[in-house]
C-alpha positions as CSV (number, residue, x, y, z in Angstrom):
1,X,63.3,-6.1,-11.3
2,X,65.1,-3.5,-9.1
3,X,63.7,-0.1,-8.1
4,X,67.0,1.4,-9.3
5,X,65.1,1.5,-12.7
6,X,62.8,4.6,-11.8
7,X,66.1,6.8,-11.7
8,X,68.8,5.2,-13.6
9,X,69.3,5.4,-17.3
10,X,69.9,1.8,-19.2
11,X,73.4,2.2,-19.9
12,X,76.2,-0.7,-21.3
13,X,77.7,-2.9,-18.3
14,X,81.6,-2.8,-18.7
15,X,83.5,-4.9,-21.3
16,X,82.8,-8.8,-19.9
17,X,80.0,-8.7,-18.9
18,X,78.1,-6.6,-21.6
19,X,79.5,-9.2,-24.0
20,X,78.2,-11.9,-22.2
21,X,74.5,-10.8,-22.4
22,X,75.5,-10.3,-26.7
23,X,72.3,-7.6,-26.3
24,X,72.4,-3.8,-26.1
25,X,70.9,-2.6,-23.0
26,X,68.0,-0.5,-24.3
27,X,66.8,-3.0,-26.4
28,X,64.4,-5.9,-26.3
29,X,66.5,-9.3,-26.1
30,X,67.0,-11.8,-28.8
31,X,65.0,-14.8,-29.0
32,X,65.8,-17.5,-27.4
33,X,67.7,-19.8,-29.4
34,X,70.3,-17.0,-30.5
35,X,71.3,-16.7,-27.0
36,X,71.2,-19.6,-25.0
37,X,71.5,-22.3,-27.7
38,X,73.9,-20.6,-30.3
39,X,77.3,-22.1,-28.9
40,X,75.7,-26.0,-28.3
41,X,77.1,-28.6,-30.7
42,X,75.7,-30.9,-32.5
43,X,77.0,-33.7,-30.4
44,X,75.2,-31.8,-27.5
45,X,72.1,-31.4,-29.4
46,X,72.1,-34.5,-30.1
47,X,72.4,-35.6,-26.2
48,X,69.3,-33.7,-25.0
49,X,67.1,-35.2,-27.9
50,X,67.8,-38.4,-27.5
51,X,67.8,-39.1,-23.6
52,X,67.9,-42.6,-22.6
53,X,64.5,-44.1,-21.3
54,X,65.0,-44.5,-17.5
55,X,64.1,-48.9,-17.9
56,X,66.9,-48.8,-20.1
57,X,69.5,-46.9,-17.6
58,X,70.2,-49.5,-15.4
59,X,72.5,-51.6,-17.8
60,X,74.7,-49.1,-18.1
61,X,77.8,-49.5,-15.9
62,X,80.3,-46.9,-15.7
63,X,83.5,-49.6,-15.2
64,X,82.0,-50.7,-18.9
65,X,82.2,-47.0,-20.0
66,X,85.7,-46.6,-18.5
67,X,87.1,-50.0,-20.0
68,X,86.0,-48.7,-23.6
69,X,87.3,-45.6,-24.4
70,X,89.6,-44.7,-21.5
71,X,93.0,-44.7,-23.2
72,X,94.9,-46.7,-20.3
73,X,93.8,-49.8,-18.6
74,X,95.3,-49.0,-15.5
75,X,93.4,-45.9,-15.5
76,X,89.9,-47.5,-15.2
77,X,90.5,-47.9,-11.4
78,X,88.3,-45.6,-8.6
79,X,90.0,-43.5,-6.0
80,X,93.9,-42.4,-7.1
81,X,96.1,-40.7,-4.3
82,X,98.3,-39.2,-6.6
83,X,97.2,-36.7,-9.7
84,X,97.2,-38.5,-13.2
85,X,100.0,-37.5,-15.6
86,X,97.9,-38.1,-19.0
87,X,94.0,-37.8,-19.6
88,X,91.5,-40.0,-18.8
89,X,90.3,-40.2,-22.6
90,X,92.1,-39.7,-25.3
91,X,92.8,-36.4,-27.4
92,X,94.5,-35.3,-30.1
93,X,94.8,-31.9,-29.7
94,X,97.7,-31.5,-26.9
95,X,96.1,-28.4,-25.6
96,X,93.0,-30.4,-24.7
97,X,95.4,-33.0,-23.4
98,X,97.4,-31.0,-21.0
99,X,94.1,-29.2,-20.0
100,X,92.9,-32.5,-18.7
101,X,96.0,-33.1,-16.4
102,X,95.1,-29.5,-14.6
103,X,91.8,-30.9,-14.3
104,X,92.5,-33.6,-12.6
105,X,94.5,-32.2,-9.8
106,X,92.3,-28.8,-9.6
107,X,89.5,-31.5,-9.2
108,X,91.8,-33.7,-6.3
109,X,92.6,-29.9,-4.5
110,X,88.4,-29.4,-4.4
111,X,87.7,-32.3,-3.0
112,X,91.0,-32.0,0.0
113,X,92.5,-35.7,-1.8
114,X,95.9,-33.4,-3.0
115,X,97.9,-30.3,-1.5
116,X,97.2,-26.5,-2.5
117,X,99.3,-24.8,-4.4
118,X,102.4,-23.2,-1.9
119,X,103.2,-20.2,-4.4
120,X,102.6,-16.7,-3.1
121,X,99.3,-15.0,-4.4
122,X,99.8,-12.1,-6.8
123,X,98.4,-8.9,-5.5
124,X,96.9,-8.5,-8.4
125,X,94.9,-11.7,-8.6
126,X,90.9,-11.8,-8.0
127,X,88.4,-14.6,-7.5
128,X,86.7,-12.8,-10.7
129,X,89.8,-13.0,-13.3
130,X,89.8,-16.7,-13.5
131,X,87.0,-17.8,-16.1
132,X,88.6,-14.7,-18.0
133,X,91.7,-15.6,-17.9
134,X,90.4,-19.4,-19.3
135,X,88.6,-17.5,-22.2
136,X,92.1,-15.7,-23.1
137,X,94.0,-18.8,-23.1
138,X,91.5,-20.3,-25.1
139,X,91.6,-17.8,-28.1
140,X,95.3,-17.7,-28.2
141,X,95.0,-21.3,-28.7
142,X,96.5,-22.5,-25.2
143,X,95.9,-24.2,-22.3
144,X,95.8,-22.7,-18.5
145,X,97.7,-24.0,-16.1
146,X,96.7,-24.2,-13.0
147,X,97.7,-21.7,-11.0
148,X,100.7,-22.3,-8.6
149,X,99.2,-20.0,-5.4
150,X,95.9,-21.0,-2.9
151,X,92.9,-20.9,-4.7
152,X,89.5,-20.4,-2.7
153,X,86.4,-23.1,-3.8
154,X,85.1,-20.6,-5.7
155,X,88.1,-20.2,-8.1
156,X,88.6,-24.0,-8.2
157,X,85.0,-24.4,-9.0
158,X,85.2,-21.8,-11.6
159,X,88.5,-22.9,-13.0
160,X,87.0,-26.4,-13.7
161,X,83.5,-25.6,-14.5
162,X,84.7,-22.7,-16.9
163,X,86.9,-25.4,-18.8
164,X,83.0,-27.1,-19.5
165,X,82.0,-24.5,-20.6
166,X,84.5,-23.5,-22.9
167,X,86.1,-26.6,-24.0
168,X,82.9,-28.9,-24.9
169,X,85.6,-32.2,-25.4
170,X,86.4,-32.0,-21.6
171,X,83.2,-32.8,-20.3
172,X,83.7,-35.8,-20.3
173,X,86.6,-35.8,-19.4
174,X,85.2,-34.0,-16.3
175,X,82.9,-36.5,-15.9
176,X,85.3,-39.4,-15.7
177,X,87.5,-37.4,-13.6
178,X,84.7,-37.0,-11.1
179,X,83.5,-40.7,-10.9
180,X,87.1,-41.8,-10.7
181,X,87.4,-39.6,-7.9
182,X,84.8,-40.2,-5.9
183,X,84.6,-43.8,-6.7
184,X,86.2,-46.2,-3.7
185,X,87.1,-42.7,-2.2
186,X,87.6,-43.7,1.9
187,X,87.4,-39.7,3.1
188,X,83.4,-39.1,3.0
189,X,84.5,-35.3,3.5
190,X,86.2,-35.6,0.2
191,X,83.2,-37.9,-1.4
192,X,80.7,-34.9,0.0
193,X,82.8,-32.5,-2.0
194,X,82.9,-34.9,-4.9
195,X,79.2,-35.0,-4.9
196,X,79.1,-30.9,-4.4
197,X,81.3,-30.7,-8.0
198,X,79.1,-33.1,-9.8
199,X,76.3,-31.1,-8.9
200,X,77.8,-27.7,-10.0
201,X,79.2,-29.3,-12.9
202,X,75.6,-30.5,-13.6
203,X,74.1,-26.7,-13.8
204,X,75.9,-26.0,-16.3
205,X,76.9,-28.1,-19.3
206,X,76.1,-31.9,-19.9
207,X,77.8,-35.1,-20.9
208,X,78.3,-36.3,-24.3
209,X,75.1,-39.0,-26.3
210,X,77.8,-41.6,-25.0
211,X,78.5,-41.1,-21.6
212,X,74.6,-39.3,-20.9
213,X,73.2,-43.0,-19.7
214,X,76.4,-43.9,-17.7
215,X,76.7,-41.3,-15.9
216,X,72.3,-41.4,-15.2
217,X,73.2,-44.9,-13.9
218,X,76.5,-43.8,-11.6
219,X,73.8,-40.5,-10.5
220,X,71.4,-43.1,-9.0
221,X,74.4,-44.9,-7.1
222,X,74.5,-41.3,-4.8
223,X,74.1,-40.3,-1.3
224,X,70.4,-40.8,-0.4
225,X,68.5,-37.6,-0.3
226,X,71.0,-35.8,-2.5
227,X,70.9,-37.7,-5.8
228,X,67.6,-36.8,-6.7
229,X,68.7,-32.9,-6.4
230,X,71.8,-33.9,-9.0
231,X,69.1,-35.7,-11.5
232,X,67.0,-32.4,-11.3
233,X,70.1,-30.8,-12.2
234,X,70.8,-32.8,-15.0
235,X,67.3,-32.5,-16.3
236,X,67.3,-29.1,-16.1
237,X,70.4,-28.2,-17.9
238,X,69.5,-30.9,-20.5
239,X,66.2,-28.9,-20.9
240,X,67.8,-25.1,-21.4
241,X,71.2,-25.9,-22.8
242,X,74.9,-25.7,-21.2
243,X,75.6,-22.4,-19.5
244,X,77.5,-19.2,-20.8
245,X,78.9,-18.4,-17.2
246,X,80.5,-20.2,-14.1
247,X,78.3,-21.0,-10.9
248,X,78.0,-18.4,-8.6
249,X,79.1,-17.7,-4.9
250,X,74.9,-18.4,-4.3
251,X,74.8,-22.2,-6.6
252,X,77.9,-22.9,-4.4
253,X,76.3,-23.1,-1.5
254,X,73.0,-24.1,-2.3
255,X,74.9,-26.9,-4.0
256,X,76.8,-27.7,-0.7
257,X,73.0,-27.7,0.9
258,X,71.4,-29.6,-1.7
259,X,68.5,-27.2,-2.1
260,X,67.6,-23.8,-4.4
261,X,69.0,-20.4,-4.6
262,X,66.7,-18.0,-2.7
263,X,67.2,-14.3,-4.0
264,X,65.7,-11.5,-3.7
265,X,63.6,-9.3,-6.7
266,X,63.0,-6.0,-6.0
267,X,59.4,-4.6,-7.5
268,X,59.2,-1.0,-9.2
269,X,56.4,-0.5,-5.7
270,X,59.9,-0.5,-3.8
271,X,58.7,-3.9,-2.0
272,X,61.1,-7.2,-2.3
273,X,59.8,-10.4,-2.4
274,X,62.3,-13.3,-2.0
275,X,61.9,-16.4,-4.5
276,X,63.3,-19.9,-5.1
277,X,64.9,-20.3,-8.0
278,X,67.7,-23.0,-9.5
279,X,70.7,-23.0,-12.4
280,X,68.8,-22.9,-15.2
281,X,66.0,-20.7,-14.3
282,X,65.0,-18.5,-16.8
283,X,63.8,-14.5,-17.1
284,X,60.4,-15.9,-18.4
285,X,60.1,-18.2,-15.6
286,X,61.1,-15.8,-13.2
287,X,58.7,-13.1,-14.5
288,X,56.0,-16.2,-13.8
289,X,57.0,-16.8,-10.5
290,X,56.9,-13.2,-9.4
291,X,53.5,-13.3,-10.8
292,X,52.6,-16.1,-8.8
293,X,54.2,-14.7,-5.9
294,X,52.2,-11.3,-5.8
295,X,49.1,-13.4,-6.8
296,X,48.8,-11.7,-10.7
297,X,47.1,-13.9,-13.2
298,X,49.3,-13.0,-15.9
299,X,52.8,-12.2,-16.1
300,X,52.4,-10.2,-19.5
301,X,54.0,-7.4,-19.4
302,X,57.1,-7.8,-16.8
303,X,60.7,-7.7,-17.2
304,X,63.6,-8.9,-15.7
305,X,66.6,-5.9,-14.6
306,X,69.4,-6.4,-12.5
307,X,71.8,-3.9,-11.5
308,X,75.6,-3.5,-10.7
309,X,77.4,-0.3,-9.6
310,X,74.0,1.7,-10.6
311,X,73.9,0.4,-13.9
312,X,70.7,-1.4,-14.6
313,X,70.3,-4.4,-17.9
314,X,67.3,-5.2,-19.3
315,X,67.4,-9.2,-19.2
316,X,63.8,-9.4,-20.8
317,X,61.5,-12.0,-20.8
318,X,62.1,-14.9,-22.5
319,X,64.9,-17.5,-22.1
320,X,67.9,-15.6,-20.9
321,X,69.0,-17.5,-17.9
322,X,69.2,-15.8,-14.6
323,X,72.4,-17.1,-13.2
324,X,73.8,-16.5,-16.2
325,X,73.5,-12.5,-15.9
326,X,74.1,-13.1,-11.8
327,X,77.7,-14.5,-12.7
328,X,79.8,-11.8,-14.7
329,X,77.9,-9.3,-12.2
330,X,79.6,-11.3,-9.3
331,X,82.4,-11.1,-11.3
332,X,82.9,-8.0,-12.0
333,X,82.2,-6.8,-7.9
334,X,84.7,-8.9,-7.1
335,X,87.5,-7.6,-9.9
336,X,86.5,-3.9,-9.5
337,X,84.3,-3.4,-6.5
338,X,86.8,-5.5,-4.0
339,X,85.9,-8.0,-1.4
340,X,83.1,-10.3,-2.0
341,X,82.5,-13.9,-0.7
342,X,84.2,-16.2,-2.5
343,X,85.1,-19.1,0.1
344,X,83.0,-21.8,1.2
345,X,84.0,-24.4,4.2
346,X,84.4,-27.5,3.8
């Protein structure tokens, strides 16, 4: 909720972003399956029904999974110094093919195993335009390189988690990537920022029915104290459903710290009260812990706003995720509103 409400009228977020809530701003949102669950697949449907029983998990080696369907042998290998030149798994649609190459190296450039690209930087370049530019490509039937100039985390994070999202064949593919990666890695910098990707990758779309128990296993086989945070993750997302939007400046770092997002709700009594929340938190679960928060017995009756540029959306309150309305808004400061954080140390 933001006080912003008591003097602004409801009015249509620009292009992107208005498109990505599919809901006009002075109306009630749609229910919850026509929102968060209209673009999952049956293969992913599939996946979250039919989760493996944790007993069952530990057969389930990820060398097996990479000597069955990777399409090379000598592929099936951990750590590589160099970027592949052909996909991990095997595609017949050469977009999807070529896509997975970029993924590799965008994936080796996150994680400091391969050198940043040494063009110059257009002028005209953002950290916003990149999961845009992804959804272009992807309607002209094309793939997106990656780009030749610096990119900050955030891009690289958005470049490959946007591809996820988009391209539901090239999560596993992401997956794989990931594991072979991090797998026999001998930088633990780079393995930390292996782990960091996972995790993001995690909040926001799931593997395939076939890889789902391999990569539960390979999840277990993680740093102490952070793996647990990745299963939640998994969990979570397996619960709601992939994401519409790329992680935000906010998951970034609570990923690199291993705990939640803490932001900040603003009540229509002017006061703020600062909550916990995670990837796939919800509107209605928001509206209950606000209730909780300010000690209400119900939450009956709240709403979920946020505001950009002094235009206020009505999110509702049902099962529009949060971070999913946080994203294009973060987007969209950083495209037209200039500056923003969008870099995170190593």
């Amino acid at each position: 909720v933001d006080s912003a409400v008591q003097s602004t009228p409801f009015v249509p977020l620009p292009g992107a972003i208005e498109a990505s809530f599919s809901m006009s701003p002075i109306e009630e949102p749609e229910p919850e399956s026509s929102l968060q669950e209209d673009r999952d697949t049956e293969e992913e449907e599939a996946a979250r029904q039919d989760v493996p029983e944790k007993a069952t998990v530990v057969k389930y080696k990820f060398s097996k999974f990479m000597a069955t369907y990777f399409q090379r042998s000598s592929s099936c290998g951990g750590f590589s110094r160099r970027p592949l030149k052909e996909s991990l798994l095997c595609y017949k649609d050469p977009v999807q093919s070529a896509t997975a190459v970029y993924l590799y190296k965008c994936v080796m450039q996150f994680m400091g195993d391969w050198q940043e690209g040494r063009g110059r930087r257009p002028d005209d370049v953002t950290s916003g335009a990149i999961f845009g530019q992804i959804r272009q490509n992807q309607l002209k039937g094309r793939t997106f390189p990656l780009p030749t100039h610096r990119l900050t985390k955030l891009e690289k994070v958005h470049y490959i988690v946007g591809h996820g999202i988009l391209y539901p064949s090239l999560r596993d593919e992401i997956f794989c990537i990931l594991y072979k990666q991090i797998y026999g890695n001998p930088n633990q910098s780079s393995k930390a920022l292996g782990w960091i990707l996972l995790c993001l990758c995690l909040c926001c779309f799931f593997p395939s029915k076939r890889l789902l128990p391999y990569l539960r296993r390979y999840i277990k086989s993680g740093p102490k104290g952070y793996f647990p945070f990745c299963e939640d993750k998994l969990k979570r997302t397996l619960e709601n459903g992939t994401r519409h939007w790329p992680p935000t400046f906010i998951e970034l770092q609570a990923a690199k710290s291993g705990e939640l997002c803490r932001v900040p709700v603003a009540l229509m009594d002017g006061h703020v009260k600062f909550v916990l929340i995670d990837s796939a938190t919800t509107a209605r679960e928001l509206c209950c812990i606000v209730a909780d928060k300010i000690q209400l017995d119900s939450s009956f009756g709240f709403a979920i706003y946020i505001s950009v540029f002094g235009k206020v959306y009505n999110l509702g309150s049902e099962g529009y995720r949060i971070m999913d309305a946080v994203s294009p808004c973060e987007q969209f400061g950083l495209l037209y509103g200039g500056g923003g954080a969008d870099e995170m140390s190593g």
